[in-house]
VOGU-3710 file (C-alpha; in Angstrom, 3 decimals, decimal comma):
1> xxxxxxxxxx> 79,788/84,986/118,607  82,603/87,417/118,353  85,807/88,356/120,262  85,020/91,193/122,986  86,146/94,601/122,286  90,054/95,663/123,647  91,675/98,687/123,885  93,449/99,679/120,707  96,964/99,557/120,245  99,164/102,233/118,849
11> xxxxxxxxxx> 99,971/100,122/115,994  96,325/99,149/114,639  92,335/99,417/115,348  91,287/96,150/116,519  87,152/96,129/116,950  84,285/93,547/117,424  82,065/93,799/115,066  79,652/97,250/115,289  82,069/98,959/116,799  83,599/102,505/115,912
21> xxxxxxxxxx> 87,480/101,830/114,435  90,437/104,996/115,183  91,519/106,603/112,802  95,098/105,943/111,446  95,945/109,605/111,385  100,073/110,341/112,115  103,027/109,558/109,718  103,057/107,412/107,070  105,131/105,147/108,720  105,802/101,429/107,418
31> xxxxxxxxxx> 105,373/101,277/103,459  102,931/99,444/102,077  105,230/96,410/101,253  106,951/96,502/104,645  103,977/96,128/106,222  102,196/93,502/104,122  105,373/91,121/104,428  104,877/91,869/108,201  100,928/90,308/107,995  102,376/87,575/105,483
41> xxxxxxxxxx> 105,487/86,352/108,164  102,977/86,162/110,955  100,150/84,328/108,963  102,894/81,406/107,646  104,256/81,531/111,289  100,544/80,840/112,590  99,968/77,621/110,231  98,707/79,227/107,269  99,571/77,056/104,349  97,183/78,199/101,820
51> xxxxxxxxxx> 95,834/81,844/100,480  93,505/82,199/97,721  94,487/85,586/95,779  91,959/87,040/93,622  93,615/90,036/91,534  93,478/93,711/92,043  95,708/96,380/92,704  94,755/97,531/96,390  95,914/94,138/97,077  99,387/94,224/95,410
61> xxxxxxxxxx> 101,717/94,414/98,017  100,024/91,466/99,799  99,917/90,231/97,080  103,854/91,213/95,876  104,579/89,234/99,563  103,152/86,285/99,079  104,913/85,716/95,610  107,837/86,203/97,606  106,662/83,519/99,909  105,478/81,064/97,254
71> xxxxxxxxxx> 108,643/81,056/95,640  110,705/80,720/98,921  108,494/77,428/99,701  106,226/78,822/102,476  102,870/78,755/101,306  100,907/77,414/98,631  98,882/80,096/96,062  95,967/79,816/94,367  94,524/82,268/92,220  90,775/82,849/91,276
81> xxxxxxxxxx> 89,431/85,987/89,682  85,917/85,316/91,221  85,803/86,588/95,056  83,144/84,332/95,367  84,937/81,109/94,805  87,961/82,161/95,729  86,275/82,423/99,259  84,890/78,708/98,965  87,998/77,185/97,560  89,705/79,023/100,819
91> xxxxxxxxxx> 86,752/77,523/102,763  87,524/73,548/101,367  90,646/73,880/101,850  90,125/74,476/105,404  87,450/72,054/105,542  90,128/69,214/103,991  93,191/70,445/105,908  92,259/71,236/109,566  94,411/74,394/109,614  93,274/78,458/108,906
101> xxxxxxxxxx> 93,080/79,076/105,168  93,165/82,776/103,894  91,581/84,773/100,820  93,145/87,862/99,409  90,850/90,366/97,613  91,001/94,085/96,651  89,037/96,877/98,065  85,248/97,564/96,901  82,555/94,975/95,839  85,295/92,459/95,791
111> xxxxxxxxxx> 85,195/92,211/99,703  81,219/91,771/99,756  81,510/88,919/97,014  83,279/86,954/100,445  80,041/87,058/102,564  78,576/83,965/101,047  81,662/81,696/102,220  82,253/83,965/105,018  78,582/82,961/106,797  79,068/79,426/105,620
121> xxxxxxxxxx> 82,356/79,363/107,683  80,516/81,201/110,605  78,159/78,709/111,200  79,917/75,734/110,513  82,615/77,023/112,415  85,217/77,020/109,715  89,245/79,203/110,132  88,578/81,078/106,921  90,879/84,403/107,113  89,841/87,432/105,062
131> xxxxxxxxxx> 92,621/89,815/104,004  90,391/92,446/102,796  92,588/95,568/101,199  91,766/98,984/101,997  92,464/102,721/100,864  94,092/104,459/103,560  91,926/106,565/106,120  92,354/110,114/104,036  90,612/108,880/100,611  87,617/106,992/102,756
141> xxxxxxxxxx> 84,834/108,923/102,067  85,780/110,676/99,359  84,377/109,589/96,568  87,338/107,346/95,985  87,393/104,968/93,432  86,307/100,992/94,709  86,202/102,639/98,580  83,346/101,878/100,847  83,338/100,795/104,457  84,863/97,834/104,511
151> xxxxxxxxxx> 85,219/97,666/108,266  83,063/95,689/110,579  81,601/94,671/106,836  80,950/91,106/107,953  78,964/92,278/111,620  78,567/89,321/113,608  79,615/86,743/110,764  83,193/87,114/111,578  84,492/86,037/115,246  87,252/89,094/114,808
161> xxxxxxxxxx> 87,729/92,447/113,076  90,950/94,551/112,927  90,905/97,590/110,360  94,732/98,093/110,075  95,406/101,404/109,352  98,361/102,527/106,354  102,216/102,779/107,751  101,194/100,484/111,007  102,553/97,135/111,614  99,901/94,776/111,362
171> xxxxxxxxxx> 101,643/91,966/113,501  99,104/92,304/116,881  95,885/92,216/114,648  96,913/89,508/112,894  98,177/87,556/115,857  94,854/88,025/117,614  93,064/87,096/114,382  94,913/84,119/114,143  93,661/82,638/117,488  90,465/83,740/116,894
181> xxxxxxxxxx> 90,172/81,653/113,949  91,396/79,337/115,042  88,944/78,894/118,703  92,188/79,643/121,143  90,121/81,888/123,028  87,633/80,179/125,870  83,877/79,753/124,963  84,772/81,072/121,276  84,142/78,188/118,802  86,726/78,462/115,431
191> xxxxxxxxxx> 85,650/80,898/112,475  86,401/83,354/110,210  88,127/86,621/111,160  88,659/89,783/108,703  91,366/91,987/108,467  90,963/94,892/106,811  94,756/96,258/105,574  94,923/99,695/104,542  97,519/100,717/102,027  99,025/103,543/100,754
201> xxxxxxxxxx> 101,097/104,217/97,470  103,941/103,117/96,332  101,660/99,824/96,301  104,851/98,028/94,061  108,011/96,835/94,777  111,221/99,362/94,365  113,315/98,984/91,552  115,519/97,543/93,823  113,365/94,578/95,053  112,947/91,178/92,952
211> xxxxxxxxxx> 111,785/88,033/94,266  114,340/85,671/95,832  115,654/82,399/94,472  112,855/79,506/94,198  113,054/76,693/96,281  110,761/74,024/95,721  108,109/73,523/98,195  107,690/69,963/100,063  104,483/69,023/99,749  102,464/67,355/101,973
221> xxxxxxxxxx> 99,022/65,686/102,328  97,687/66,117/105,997  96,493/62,196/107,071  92,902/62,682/107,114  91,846/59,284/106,317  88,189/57,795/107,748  88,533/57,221/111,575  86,769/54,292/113,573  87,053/54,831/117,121  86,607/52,068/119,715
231> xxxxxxxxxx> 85,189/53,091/123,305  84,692/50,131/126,301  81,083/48,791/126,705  78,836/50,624/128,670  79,258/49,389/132,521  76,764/46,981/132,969  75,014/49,018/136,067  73,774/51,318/133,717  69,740/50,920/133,213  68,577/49,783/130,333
241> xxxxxxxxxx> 66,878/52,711/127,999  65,248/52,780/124,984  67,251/55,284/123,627  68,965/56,076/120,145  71,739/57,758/118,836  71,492/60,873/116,578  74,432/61,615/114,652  73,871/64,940/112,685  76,451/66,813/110,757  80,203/66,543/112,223
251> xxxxxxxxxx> 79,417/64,181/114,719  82,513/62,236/114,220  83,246/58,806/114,958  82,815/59,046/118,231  78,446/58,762/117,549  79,852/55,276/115,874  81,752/54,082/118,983  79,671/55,749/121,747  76,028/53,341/119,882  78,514/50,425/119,523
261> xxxxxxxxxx> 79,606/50,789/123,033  76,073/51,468/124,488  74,447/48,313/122,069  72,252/51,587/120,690  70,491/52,059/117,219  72,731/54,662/115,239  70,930/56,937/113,175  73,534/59,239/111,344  73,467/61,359/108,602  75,948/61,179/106,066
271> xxxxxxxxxx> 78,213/63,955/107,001  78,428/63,057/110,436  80,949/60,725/109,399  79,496/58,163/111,251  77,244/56,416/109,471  79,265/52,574/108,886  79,537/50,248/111,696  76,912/47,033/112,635  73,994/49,477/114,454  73,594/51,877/111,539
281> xxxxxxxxxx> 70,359/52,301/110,407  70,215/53,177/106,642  66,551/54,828/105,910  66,438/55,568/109,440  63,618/58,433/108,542  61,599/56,687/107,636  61,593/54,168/110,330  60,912/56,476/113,285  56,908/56,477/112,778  57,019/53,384/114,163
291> xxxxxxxxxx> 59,077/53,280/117,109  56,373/56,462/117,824  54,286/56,984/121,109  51,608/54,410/120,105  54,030/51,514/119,273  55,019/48,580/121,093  58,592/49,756/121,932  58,507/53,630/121,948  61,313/55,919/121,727  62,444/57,260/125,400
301> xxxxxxxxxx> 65,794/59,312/124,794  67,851/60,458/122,183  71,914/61,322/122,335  72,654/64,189/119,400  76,243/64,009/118,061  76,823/67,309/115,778  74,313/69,250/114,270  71,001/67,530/112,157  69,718/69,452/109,560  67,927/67,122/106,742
311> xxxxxxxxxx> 64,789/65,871/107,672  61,105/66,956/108,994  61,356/63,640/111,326  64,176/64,083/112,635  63,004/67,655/113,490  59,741/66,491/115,028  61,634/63,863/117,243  63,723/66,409/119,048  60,710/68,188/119,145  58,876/66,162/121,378
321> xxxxxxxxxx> 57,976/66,948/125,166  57,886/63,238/126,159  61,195/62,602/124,819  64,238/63,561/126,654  67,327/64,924/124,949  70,873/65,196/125,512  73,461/67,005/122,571  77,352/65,932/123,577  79,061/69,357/123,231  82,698/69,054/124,857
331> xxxxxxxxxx> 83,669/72,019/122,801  81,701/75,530/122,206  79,926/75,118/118,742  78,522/77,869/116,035  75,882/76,286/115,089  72,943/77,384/117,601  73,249/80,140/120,614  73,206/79,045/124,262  70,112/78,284/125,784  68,007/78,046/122,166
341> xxxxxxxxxx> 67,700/74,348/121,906  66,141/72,162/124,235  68,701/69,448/124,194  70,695/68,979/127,908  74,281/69,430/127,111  76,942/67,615/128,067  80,926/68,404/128,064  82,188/64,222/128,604  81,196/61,061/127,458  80,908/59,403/131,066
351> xxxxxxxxxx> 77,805/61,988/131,673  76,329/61,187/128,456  76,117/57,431/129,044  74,678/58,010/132,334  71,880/59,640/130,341  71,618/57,179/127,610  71,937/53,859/130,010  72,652/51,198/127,686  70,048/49,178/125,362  69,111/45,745/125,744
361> xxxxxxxxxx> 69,254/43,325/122,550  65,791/43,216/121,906  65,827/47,121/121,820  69,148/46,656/119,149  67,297/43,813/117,364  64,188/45,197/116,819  65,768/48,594/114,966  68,488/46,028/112,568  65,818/43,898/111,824  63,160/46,963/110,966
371> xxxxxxxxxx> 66,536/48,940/109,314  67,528/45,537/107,081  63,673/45,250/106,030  63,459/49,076/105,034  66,481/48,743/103,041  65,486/45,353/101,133  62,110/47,057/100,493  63,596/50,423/99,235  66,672/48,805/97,203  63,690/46,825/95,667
381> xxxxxxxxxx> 61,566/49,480/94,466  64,646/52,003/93,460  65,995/48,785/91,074  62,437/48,403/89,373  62,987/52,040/87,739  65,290/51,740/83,772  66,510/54,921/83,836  68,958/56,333/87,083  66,876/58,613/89,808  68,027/60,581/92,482
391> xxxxxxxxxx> 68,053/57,395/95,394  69,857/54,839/92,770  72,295/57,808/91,827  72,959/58,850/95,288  73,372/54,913/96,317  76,038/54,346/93,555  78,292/57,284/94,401  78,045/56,549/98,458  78,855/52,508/97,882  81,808/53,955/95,189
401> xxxxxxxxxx> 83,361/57,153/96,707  87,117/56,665/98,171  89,065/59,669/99,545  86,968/62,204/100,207  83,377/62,883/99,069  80,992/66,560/99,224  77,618/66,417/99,246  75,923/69,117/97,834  73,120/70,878/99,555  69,057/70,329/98,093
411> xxxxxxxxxx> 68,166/66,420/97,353  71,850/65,022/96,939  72,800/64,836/100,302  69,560/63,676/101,334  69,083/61,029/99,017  72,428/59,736/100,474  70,888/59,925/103,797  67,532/58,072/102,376  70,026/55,253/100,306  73,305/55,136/101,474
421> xxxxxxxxxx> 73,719/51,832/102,835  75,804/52,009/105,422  78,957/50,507/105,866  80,906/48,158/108,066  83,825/50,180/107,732  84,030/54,091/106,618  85,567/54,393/102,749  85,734/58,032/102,608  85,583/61,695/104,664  82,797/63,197/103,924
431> xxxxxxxxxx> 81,429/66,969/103,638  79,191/69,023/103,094  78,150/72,549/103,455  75,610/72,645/106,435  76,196/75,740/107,971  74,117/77,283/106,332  73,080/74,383/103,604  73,035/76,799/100,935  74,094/75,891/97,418  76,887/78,726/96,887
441> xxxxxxxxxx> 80,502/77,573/96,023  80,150/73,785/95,718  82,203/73,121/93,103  85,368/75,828/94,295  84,742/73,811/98,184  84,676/70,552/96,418  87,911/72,048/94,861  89,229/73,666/97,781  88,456/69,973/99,363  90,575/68,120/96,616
451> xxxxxxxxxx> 93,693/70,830/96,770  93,831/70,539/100,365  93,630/66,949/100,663  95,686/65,915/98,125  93,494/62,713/97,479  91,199/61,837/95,365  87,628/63,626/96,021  83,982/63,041/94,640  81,103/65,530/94,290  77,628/64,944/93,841
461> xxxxxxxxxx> 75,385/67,799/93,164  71,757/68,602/91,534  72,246/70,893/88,149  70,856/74,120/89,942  73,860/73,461/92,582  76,311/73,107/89,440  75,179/76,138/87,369  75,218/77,853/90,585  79,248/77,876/90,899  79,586/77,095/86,716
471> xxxxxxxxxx> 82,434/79,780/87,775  83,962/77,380/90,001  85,305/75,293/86,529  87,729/78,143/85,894  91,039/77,814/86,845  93,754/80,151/85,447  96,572/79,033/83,090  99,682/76,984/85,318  96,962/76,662/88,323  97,322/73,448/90,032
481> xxxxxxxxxx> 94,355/70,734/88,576  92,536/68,925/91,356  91,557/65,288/91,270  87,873/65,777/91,002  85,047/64,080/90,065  81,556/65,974/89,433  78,888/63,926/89,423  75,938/66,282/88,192  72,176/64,799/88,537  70,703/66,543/85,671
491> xxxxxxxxxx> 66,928/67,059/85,937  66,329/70,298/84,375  65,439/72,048/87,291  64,978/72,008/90,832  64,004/68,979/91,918  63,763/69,313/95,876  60,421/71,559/95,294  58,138/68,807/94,213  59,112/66,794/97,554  58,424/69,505/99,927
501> xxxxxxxxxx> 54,436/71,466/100,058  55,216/73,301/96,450  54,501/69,891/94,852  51,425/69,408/96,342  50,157/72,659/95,289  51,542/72,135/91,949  49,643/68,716/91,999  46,142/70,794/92,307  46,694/73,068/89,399  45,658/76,029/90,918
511> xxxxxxxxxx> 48,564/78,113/90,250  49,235/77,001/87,051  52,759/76,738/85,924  54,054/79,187/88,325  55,496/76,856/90,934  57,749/75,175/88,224  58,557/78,239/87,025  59,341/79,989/90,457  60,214/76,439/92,249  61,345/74,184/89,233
521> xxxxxxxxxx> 63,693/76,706/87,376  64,004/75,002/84,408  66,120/74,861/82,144  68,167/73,704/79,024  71,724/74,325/79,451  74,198/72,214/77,993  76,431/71,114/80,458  78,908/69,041/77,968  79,388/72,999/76,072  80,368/74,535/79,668
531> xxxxxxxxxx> 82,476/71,865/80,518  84,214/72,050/77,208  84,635/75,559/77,346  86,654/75,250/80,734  88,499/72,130/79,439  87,165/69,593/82,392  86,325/66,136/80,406  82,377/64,941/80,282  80,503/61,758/79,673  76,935/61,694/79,760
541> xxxxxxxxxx> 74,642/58,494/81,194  71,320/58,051/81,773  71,631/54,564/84,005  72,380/53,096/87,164  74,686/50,869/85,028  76,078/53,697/83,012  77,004/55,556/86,148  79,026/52,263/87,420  80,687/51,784/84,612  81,981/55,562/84,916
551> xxxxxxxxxx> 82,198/55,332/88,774  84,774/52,307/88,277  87,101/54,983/86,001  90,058/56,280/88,535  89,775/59,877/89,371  92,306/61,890/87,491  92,199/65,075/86,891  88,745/66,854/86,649  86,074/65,126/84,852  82,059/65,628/85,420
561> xxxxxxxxxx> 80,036/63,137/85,029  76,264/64,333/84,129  73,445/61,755/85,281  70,111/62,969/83,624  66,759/62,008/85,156  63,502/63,266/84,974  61,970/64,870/87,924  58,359/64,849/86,739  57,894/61,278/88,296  59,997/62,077/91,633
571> xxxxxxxxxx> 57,450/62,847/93,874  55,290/59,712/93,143  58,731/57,323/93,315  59,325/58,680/96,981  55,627/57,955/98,025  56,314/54,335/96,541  58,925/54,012/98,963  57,959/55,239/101,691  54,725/53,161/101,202  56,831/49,886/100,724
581> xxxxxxxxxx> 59,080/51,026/103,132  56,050/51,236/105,686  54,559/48,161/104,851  57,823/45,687/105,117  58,809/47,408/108,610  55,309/47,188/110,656  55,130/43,185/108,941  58,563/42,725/110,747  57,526/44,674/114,037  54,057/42,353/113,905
591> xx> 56,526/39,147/114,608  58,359/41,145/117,760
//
């Protein structure tokens, strides 16, 4: 989903991605500096408030401009020397602040190491700007040290290219990548955007030129605090449905209110930021087997809110041919083209209720009743295991987070969604990377997350997520500490593996140890060395009561937390579950 092509002005190349970019060609023109405070006035002017800057000397004289405008109070720096997370802390701070966040990087690999962040913003639909530096059209193709082809590098990832040539203003091409980013043009949902700034020596200041008196920037922390919204109850010449609400990933409130308002069973994930309220369902996975064709009260529609991406039934319920579907889309999204899902949508709320209709008690009653027996039998067979596993972990930092909380992709986010109980009221904003659900960058988002915020923020991630971004500890001398607190479930590996089809096979034995060595990674890395070595504090526990005790500490500063458990035993305790689970709900359903 990218901005159509337009003819060119003078000034710059401006091209959708694929497309063939002019040459500069002409005069020299603007210098290098002239030009880069040019890009820098009109990205402060368009609400950009933060820019990650990761070294080099292509960069410099964006990089020479935005000292000036750090100093002056305009924008807030950050410096990372990895691409890579200084494209996901660009990314969380986007995420936490609502508002286009920009990364700085010189020419040459250092562009590609953005890609990761770049398709995560893509797909979740995330105002991440890429200043890319360039060499100037002459020395492309030359042989030229760090020079490749650095436009149109990002293809369809990016929702707007502009390869700037040397001595041009940039002001248009940024402008236009500004609104781009940001979704002002129609049926174009928000993204990233790359401009590619070619610049030409001097790439320094003159001898002249200093930076201009400091003035001390205000700071600010935008008011992003949990929202409950209220909605009036469904009119009562709606019919009544058997229907249920779906809240998948940035879903919003407004799943919470529309199930409250419709007396519907809410089924949300835990990034939809709407699972609290009296009709969530907690382990609402495992309760749709029996609200199946065969049972007593079958499912007949579903509502989607946002996008669901973390479980196999959830999947095969919007799968189904005898159940009709409706997705509430009153903005264009990134997360699925036109026409690919089978889901009716719908632009306004008053068409969606017609769809839904509104459900009758005993519909309500008979999910709380089969929700509050799944929990009591879950929370029952989690608390019979000593040592801390990934539900009792996952449980604990839900019922404890305050501020803001990121999940991190693999088992911790769904063994939120399995044992989070859910809430009368919401405690915390919570995200997650689900655009693409990969485990790149957690740590720099969760970072990016806590900067932007300015509150404190929690993260819980799996030890391959954490090793992952190790990187993501480093932060330069005199760089701004976060308040965040990494909660790391240590189990020596990758745990998911064993609950998807690779633990069955490595049940049989007939492959040996290769799925734990190609599935399980494990490993034996000291976590309490690395975090030493980067100066973040670390306690270690081993216990549900251990964690609570260092769950109650306030969050100050950056501190991990590393839970170790032992994965060998993980796929049994989730069969144990499910089967309790299973039997508490159809003993409940028997008395309807």
């Amino acid at each position: 989903m990218t901005l159509p092509n337009e003819p060119a002005p003078d000034t710059s190349a401006e091209t959708a991605p694929g497309n063939a970019t002019a040459p500069a060609g002409g005069a020299p023109g603007l210098s290098a500096l002239a030009a880069a405070r040019i890009a820098v006035d009109v990205l402060l002017d368009g609400g950009v408030r933060h820019v990650v800057v990761s070294p080099g000397s292509r960069s410099a004289p964006m990089a020479y401009a935005l000292a000036e405008a750090s100093v002056a109070g305009r924008v807030d720096l950050l410096v990372r020397i990895d691409e890579r997370s200084a494209g996901f802390t660009a990314l969380g701070l986007a995420l936490a602040t609502g508002t286009p966040a920009a990364v700085l990087t010189t020419s040459g690999t250092a562009v590609g190491n953005l890609m990761p962040a770049v398709m995560e913003a893509n797909h979740a639909a995330v105002p991440l700007i890429v200043l890319s530096a360039d060499r100037p059209e002459e020395l492309r193709g030359t042989g030229a040290n760090q020079t490749t082809v650095q436009p149109d590098l990002f293809g369809e990832q990016v929702r707007f290219a502009a390869d700037i040539p040397a001595g041009t203003s940039p002001q248009r091409a940024v402008e236009t990548g500004l609104s781009a980013a940001t979704g002002a043009f129609p049926d174009l949902p928000p993204g990233p955007v790359q401009l590619n700034l070619a610049f030409r020596d001097p790439l320094v200041p003159s001898p002249q030129e200093g930076l201009p008196e400091a003035v001390e920037r205000q700071r600010y922390r935008v008011g992003f605090e949990p929202l409950v919204m209220n909605l009036p109850p469904a009119p009562e010449e709606l019919p009544e449905r058997r229907t249920v609400v779906l809240a998948g990933h940035d879903a919003g409130p407004v799943a919470e209110a529309f199930a409250r308002a419709h007396n519907l069973p809410l089924l949300a994930e835990p990034s939809s930021n709407a699972r609290f309220g009296p009709n969530a369902l907690g382990p609402y996975r495992l309760l749709l087997e029996h609200f199946g064709p065969g049972s007593i009260q079958p499912i007949e529609r579903v509502v989607l809110f946002g996008r669901p991406t973390l479980s196999r039934p959830v999947a095969s319920l919007l799968a189904r041919a005898d159940i009709e579907s409706a997705l509430y889309q009153p903005v264009p999204v990134a997360w699925y083209e036109p026409g690919r899902r089978t889901e009716l949508p719908l632009e306004n709320l008053a068409d969606l209720a017609e769809f839904a209709g509104r459900g009758t008690s005993a519909w309500l009653d008979t999910w709380l009743l089969a929700g509050s027996a799944a929990q009591h039998a879950l929370d029952h067979v989690v608390s019979d295991e000593a040592a801390a596993t990934g539900p009792s972990v996952a449980s604990l930092v839900w019922r404890n987070a305050r501020g803001q909380l990121l999940l991190g992709s693999s088992n911790g986010i769904r063994d939120v969604d399995l044992a989070g109980l859910p809430a009368p009221d919401p405690a915390a904003t919570v995200y997650a990377n689900r655009g693409l659900a990969g485990i790149d960058g957690t740590i720099s988002t969760a970072t990016g997350i806590a900067l932007g915020g300015r509150q404190e923020t929690t993260v819980l991630l799996g030890d391959v997520t954490f090793l992952h971004d190790a990187g993501g500890l480093l932060l330069g001398a005199g760089e701004e500490q976060p308040d965040l607190r990494i909660v790391v479930l240590n189990d020596s590996g990758g745990a998911i593996f064993s609950l998807l089809e690779h633990g069955g096979v490595e049940e049989t034995g007939r492959y040996g140890d290769a799925v734990e060595r190609l599935f399980g990674t494990p490993h034996s890395v000291d976590i309490a060395a690395l975090a030493k070595a980067y100066g973040v504090g670390h306690s270690l526990v081993s216990t549900t009561a251990g964690l609570a005790e260092a769950l109650a500490q306030p969050v100050q500063g950056r501190s991990i937390v590393e839970v170790r458990t032992d994965r060998r035993q993980l796929r049994q305790l989730h069969a144990r579950i499910k089967d309790a689970v299973s039997a508490a709900v159809a003993g409940v359903l028997a008395g309807r």
